[in-house]
C-alpha positions, 0 to 999 in steps of 0.5 A: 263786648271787644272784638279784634277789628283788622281793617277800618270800618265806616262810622255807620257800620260801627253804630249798627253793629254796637246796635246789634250788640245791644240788643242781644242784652236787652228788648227795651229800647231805651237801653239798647240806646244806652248801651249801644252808644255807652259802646260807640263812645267808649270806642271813640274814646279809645281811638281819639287816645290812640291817635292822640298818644301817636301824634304826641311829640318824644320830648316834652316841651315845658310850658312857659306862661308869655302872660305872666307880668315882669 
């Protein structure tokens, strides 16, 4: 299930379409519960990635442990 989404959508709008998309493979509940959030976390997952890969500084800071005793 991947579509190109072109604009920002609303959080509900996400969860009824996942929903909607879930229910085309199945008629049990149960796992169109499944699946549709399986779908919802996996795009959670990719958007925090991205996000996170943007916001990451170009230089790598090495760190440095203060606690270490001398």
């Amino acid at each position: 299930m991947r579509t190109q989404v072109n604009r920002t959508a609303q959080f509900g709008e996400l969860v009824a379409a996942a929903y909607d998309g879930a229910a085309c493979y199945s008629r049990d509940p149960r796992e169109v519960l499944r699946l549709a959030t399986g779908a919802v976390m996996s795009m959670l997952r990719h958007t925090r990635r991205t996000a996170f890969c943007q916001l990451r500084p170009t230089t790598r800071i090495r760190a440095t442990n203060s606690c270490q005793s001398t």
